[in-house]
Biopython code that builds the backbone (N, CA, C, O; Angstrom):
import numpy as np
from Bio.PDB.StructureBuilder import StructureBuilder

atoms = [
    (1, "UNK", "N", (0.845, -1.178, 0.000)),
    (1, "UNK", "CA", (0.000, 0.000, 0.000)),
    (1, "UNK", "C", (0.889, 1.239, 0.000)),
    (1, "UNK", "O", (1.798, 1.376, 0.819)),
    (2, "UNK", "N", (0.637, 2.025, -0.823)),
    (2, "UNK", "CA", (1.506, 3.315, -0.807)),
    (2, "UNK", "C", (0.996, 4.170, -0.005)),
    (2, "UNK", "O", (-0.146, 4.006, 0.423)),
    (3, "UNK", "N", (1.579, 4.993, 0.261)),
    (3, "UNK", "CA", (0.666, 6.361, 1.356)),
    (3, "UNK", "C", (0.517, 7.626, 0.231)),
    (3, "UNK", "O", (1.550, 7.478, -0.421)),
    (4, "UNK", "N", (0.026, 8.425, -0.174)),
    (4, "UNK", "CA", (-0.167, 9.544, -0.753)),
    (4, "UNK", "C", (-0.557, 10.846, 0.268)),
    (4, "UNK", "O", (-1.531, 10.948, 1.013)),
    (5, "UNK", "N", (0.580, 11.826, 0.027)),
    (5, "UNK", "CA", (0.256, 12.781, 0.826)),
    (5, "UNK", "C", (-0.990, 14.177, 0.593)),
    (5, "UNK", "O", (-0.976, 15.108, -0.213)),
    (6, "UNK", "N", (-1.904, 13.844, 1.582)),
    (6, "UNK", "CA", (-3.064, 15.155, 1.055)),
    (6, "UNK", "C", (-2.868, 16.221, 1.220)),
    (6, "UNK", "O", (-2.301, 16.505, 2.275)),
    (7, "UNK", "N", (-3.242, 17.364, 0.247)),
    (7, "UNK", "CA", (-3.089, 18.689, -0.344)),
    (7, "UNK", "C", (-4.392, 19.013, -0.955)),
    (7, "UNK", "O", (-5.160, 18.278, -1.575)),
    (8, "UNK", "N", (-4.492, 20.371, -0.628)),
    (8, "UNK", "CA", (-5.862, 20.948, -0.997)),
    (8, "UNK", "C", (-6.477, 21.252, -0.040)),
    (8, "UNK", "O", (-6.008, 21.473, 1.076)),
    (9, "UNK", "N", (-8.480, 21.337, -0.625)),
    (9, "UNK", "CA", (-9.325, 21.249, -0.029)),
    (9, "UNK", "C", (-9.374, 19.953, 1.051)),
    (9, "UNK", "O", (-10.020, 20.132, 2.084)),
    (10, "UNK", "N", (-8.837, 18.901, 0.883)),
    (10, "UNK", "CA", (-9.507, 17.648, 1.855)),
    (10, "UNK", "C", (-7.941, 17.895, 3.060)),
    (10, "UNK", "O", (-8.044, 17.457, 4.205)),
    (11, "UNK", "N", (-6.737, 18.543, 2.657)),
    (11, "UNK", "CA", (-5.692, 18.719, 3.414)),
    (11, "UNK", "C", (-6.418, 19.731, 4.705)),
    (11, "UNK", "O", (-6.272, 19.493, 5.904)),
    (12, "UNK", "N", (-6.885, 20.411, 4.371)),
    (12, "UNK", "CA", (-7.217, 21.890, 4.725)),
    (12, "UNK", "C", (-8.216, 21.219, 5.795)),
    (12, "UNK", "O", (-8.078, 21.172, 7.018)),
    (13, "UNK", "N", (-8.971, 20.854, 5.220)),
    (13, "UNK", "CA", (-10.127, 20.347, 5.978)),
    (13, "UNK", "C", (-9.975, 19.281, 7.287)),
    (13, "UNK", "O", (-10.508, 19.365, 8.393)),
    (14, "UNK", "N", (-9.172, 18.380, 6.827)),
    (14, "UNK", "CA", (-8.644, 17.543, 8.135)),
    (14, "UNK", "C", (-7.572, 18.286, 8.962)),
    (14, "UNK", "O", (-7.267, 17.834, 10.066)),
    (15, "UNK", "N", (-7.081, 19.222, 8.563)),
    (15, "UNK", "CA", (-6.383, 19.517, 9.906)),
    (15, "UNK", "C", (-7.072, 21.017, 10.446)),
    (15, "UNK", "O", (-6.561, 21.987, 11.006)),
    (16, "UNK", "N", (-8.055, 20.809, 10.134)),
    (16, "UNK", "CA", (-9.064, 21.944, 10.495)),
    (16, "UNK", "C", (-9.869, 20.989, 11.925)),
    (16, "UNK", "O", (-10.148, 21.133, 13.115)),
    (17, "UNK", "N", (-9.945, 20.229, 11.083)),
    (17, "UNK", "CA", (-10.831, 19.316, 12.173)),
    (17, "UNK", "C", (-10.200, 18.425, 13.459)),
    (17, "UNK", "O", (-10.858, 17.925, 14.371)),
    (18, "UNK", "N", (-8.783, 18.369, 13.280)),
    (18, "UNK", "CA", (-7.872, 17.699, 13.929)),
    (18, "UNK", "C", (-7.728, 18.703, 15.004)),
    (18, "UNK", "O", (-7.985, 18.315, 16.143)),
    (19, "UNK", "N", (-7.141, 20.657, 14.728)),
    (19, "UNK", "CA", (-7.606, 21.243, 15.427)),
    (19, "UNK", "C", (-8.488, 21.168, 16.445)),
    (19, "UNK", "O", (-8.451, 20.634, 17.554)),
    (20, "UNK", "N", (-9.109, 21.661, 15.990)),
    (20, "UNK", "CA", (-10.682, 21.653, 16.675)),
    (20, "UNK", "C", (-11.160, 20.588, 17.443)),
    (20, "UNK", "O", (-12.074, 20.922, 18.196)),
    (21, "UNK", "N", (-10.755, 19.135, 17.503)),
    (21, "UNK", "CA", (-10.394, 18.451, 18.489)),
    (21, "UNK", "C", (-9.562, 18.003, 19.387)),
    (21, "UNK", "O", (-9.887, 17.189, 20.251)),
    (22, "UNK", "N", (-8.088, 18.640, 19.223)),
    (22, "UNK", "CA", (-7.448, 19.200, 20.033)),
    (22, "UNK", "C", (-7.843, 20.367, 20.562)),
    (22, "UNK", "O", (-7.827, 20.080, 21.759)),
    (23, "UNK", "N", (-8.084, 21.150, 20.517)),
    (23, "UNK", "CA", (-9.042, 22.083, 21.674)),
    (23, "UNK", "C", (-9.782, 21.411, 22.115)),
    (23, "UNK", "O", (-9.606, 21.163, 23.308)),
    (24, "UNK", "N", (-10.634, 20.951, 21.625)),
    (24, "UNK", "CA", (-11.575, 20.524, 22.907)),
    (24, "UNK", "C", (-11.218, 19.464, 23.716)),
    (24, "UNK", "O", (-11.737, 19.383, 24.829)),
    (25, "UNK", "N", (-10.408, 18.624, 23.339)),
    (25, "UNK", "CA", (-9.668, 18.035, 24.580)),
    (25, "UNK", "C", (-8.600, 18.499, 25.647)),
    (25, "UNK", "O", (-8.114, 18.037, 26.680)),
    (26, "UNK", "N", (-8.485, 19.551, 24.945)),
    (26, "UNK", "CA", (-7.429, 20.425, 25.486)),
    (26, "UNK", "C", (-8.486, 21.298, 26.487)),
    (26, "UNK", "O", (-8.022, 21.840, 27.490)),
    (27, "UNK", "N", (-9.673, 21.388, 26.222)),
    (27, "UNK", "CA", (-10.187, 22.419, 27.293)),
    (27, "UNK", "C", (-10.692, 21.695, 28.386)),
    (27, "UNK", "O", (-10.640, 22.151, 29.528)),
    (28, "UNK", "N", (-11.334, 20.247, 28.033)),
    (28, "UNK", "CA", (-11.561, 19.483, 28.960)),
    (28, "UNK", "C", (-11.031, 18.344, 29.649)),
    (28, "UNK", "O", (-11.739, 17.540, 30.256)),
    (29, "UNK", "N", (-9.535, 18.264, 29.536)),
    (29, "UNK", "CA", (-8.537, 17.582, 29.853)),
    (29, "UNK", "C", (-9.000, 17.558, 31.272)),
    (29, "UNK", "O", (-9.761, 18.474, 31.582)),
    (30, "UNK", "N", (-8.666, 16.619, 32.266)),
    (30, "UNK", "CA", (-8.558, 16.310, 33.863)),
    (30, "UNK", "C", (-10.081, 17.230, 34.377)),
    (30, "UNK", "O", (-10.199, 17.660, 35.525)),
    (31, "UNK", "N", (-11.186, 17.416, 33.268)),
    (31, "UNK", "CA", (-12.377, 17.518, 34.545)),
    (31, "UNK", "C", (-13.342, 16.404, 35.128)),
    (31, "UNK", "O", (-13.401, 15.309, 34.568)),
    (32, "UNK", "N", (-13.949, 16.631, 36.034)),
    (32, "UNK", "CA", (-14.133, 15.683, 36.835)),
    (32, "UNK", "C", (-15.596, 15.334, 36.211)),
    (32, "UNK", "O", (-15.797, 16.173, 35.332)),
    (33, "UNK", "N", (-16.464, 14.631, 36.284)),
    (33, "UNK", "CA", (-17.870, 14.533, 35.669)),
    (33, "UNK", "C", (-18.453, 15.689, 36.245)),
    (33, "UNK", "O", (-18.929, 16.150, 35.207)),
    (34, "UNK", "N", (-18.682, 16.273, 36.874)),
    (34, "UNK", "CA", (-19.490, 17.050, 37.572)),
    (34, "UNK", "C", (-19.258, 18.113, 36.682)),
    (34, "UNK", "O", (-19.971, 18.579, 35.793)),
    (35, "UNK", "N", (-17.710, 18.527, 37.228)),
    (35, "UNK", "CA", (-17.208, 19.724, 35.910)),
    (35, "UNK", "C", (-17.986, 19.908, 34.590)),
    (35, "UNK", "O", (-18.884, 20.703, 34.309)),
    (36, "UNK", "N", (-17.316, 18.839, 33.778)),
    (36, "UNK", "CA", (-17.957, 18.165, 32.418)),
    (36, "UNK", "C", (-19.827, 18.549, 32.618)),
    (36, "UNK", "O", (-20.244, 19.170, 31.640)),
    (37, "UNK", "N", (-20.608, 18.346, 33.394)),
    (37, "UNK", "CA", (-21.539, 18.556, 33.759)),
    (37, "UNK", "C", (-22.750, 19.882, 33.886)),
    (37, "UNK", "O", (-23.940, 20.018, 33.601)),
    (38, "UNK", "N", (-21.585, 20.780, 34.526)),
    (38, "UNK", "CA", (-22.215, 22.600, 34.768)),
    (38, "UNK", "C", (-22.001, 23.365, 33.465)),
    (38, "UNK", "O", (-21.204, 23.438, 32.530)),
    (39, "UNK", "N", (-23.338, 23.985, 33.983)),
    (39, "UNK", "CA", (-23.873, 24.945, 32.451)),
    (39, "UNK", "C", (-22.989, 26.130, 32.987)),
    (39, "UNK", "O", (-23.129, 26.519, 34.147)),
    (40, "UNK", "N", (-22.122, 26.672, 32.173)),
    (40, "UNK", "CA", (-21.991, 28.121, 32.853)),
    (40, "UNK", "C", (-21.874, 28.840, 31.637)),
    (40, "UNK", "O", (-20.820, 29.436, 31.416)),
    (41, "UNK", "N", (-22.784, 28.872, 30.831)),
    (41, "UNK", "CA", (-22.722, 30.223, 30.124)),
    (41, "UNK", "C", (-24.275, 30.069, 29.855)),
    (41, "UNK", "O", (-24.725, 29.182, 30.581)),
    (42, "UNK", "N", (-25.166, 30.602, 29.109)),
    (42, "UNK", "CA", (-26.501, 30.601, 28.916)),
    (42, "UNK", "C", (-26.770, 29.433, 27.921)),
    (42, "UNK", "O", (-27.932, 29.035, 28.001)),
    (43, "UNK", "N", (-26.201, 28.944, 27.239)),
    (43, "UNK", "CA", (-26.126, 27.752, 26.357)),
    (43, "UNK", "C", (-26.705, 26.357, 27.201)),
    (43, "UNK", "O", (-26.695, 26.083, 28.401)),
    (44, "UNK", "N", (-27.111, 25.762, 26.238)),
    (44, "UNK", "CA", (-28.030, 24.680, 26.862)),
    (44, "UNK", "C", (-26.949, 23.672, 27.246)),
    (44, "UNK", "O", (-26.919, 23.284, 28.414)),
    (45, "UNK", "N", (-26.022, 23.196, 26.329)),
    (45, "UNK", "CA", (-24.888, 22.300, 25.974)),
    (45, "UNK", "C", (-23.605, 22.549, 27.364)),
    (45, "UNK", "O", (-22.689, 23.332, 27.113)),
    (46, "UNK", "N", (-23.623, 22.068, 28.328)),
    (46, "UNK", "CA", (-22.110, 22.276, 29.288)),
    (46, "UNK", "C", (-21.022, 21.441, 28.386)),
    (46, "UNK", "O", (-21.056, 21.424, 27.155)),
    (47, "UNK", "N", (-20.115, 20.798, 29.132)),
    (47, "UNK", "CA", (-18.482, 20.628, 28.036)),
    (47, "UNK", "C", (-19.150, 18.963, 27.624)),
    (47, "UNK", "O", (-19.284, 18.649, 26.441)),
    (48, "UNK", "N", (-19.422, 18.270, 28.441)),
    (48, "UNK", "CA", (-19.402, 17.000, 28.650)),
    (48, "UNK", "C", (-20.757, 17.072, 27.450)),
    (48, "UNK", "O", (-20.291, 16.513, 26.457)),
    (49, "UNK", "N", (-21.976, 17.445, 27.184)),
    (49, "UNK", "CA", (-22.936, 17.788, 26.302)),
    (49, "UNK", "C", (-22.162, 17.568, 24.782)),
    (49, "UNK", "O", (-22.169, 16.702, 23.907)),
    (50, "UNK", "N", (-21.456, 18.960, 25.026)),
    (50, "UNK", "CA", (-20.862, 19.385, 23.713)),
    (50, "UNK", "C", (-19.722, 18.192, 22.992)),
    (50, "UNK", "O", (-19.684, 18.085, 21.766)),
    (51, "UNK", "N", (-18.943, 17.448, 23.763)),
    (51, "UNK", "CA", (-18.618, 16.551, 23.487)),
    (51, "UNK", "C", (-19.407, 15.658, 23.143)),
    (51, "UNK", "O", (-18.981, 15.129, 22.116)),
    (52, "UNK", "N", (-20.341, 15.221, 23.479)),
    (52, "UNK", "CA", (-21.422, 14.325, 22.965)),
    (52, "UNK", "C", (-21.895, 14.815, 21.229)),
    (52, "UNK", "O", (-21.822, 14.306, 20.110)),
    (53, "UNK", "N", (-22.339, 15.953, 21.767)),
    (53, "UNK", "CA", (-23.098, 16.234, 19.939)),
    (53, "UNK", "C", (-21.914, 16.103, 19.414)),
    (53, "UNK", "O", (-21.889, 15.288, 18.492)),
    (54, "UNK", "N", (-20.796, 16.669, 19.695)),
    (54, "UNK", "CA", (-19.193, 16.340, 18.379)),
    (54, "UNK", "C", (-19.304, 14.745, 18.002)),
    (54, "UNK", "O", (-19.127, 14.270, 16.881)),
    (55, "UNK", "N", (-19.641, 14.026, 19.208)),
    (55, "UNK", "CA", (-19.504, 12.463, 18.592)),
    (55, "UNK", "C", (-20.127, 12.144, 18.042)),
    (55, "UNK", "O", (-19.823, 11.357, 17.146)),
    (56, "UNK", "N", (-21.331, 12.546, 18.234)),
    (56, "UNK", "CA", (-23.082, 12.008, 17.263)),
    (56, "UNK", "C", (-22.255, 12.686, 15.805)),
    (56, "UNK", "O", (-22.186, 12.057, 14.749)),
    (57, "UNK", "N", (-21.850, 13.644, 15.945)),
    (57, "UNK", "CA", (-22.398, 14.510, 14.446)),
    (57, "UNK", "C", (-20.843, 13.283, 13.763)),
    (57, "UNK", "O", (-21.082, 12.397, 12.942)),
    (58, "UNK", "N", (-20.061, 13.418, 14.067)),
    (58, "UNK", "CA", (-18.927, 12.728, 13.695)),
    (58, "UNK", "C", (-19.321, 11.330, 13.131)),
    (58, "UNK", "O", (-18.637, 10.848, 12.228)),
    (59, "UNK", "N", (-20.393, 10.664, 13.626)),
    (59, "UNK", "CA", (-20.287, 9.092, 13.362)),
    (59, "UNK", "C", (-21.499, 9.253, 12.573)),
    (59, "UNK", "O", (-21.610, 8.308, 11.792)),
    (60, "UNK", "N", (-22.486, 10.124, 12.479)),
    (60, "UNK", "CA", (-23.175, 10.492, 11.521)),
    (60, "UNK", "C", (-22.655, 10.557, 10.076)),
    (60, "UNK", "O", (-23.164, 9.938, 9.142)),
    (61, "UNK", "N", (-21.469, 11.463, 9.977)),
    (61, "UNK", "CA", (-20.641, 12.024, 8.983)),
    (61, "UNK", "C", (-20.269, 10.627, 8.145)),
    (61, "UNK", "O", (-20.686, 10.228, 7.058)),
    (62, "UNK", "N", (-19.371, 10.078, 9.033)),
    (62, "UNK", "CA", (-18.954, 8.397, 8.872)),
    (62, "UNK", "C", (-20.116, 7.715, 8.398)),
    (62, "UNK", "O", (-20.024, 7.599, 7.176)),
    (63, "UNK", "N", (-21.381, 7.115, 8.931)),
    (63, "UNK", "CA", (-22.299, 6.654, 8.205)),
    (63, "UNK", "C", (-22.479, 7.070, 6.903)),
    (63, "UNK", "O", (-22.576, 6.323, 5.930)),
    (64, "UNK", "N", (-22.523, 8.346, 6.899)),
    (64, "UNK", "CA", (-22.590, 9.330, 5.804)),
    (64, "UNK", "C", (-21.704, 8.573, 4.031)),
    (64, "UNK", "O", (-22.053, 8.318, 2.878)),
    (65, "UNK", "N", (-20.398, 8.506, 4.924)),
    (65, "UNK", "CA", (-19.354, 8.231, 3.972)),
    (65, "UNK", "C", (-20.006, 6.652, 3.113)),
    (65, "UNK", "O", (-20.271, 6.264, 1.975)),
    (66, "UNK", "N", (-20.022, 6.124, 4.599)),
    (66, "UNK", "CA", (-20.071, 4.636, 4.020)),
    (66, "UNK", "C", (-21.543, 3.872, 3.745)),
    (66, "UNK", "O", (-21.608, 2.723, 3.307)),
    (67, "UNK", "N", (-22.693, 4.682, 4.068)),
    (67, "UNK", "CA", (-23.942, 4.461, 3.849)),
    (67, "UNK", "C", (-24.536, 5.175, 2.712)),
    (67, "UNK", "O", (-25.284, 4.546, 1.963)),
    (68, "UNK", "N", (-24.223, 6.744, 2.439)),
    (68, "UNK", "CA", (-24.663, 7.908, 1.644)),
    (68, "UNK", "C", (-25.839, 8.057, 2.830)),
    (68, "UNK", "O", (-26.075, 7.727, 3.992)),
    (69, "UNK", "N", (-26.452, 8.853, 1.604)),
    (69, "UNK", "CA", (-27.772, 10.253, 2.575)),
    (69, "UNK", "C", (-28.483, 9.484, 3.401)),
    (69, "UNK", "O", (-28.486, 10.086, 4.475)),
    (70, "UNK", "N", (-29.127, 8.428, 3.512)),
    (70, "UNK", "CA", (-30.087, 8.049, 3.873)),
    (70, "UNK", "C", (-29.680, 7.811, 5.791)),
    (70, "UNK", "O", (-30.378, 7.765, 6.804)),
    (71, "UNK", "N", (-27.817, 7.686, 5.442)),
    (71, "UNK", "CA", (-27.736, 7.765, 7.297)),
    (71, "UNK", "C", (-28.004, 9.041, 8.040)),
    (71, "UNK", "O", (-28.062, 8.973, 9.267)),
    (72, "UNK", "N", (-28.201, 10.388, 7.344)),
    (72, "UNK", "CA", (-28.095, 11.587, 7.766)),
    (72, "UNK", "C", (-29.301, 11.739, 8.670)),
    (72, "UNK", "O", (-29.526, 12.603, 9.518)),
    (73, "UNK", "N", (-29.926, 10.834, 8.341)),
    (73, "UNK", "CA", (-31.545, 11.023, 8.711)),
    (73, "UNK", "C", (-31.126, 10.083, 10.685)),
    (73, "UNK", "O", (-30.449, 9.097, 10.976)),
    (74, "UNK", "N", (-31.942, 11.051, 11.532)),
    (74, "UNK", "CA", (-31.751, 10.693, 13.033)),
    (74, "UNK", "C", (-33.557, 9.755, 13.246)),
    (74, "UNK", "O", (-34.767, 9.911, 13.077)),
    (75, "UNK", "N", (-32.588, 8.848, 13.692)),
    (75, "UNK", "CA", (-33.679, 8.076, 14.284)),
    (75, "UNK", "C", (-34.656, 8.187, 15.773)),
    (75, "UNK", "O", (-34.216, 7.637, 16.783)),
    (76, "UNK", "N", (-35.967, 8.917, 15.824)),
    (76, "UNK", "CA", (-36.597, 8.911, 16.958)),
    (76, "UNK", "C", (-35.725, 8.196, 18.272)),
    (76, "UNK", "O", (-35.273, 8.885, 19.186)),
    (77, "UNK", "N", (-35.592, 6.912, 18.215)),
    (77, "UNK", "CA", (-35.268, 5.890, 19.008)),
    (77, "UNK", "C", (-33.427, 6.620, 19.518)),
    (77, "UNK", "O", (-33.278, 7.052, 20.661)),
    (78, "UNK", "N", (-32.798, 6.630, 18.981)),
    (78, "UNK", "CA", (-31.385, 7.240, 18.597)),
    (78, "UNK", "C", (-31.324, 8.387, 19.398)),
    (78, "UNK", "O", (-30.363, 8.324, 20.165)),
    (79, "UNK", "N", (-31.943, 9.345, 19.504)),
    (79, "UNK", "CA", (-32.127, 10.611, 19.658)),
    (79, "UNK", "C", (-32.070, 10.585, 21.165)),
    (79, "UNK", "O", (-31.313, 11.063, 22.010)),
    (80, "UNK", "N", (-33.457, 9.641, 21.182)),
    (80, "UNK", "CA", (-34.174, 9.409, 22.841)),
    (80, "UNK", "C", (-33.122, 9.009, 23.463)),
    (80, "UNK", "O", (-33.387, 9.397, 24.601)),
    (81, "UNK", "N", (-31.903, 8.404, 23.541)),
    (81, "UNK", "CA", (-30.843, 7.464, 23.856)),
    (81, "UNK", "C", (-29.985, 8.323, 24.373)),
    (81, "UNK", "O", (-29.382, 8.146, 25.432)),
    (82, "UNK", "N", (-29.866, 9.582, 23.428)),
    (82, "UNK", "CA", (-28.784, 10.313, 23.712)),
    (82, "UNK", "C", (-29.495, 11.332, 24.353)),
    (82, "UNK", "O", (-28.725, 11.776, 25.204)),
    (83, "UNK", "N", (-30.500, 11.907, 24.396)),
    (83, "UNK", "CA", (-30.807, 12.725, 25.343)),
    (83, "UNK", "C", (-31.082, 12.703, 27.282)),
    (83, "UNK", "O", (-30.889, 13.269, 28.358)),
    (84, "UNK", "N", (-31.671, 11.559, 26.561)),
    (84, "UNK", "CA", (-31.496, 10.379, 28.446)),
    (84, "UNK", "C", (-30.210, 10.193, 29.023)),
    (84, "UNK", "O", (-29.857, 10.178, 30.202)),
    (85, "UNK", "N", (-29.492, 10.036, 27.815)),
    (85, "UNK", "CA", (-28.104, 9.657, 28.735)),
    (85, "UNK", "C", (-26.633, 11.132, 28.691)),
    (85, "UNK", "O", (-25.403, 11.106, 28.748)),
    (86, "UNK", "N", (-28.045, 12.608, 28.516)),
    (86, "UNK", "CA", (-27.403, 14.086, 28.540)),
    (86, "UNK", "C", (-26.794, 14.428, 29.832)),
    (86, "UNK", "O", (-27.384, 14.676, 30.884)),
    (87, "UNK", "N", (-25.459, 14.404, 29.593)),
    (87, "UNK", "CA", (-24.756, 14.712, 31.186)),
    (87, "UNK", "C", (-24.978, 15.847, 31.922)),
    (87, "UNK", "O", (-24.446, 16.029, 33.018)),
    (88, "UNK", "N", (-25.961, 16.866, 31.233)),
    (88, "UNK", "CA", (-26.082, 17.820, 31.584)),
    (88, "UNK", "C", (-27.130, 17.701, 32.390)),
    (88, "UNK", "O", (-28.047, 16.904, 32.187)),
    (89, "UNK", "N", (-27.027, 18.868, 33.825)),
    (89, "UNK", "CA", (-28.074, 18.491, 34.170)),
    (89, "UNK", "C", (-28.637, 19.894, 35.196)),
    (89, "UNK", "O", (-29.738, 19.854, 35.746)),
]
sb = StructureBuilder()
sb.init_structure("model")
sb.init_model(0)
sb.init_chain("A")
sb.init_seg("    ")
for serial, (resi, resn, name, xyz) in enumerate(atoms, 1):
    if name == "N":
        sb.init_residue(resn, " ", resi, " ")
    sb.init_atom(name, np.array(xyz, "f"), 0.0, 1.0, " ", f" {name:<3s}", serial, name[0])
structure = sb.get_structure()
């Protein structure tokens, strides 16, 4: 298997996103659940939340790749799962 190095738009884009998850592990490095937990700005989403929707939307994306459109679509059942189990509280 050869490796080919990416350039461009799809270069740009993954280390956009590689970013952007280094920050956010970087902001929530060593908090405790509780931490992860408190709302402190007016936003519905606290850290531990916001990490959650990054993962949904992420494995969405992935379905995306390897299913096409029809994974984009959220399942009632799916939804209920992740809102029940919202660390926020």
């Amino acid at each position: 298997m050869t490796t080919q190095a990416l350039t461009g738009e799809r270069a740009d884009l993954l280390q956009s996103l590689a970013r952007s998850r280094y920050f956010l592990r970087h902001t929530t490095r060593g908090l405790t659940d509780e931490q992860a937990a408190q709302r402190t700005t007016a936003s519905e989403l606290c850290l531990g939340g916001l990490i959650k929707h990054v993962t949904l939307t992420e494995r969405q994306w992935i379905r995306f790749i390897r299913e096409g459109p029809s994974a984009m679509a959220l399942e009632d059942s799916s939804m209920g799962d992740w809102m029940s189990g919202c660390c926020c509280t």
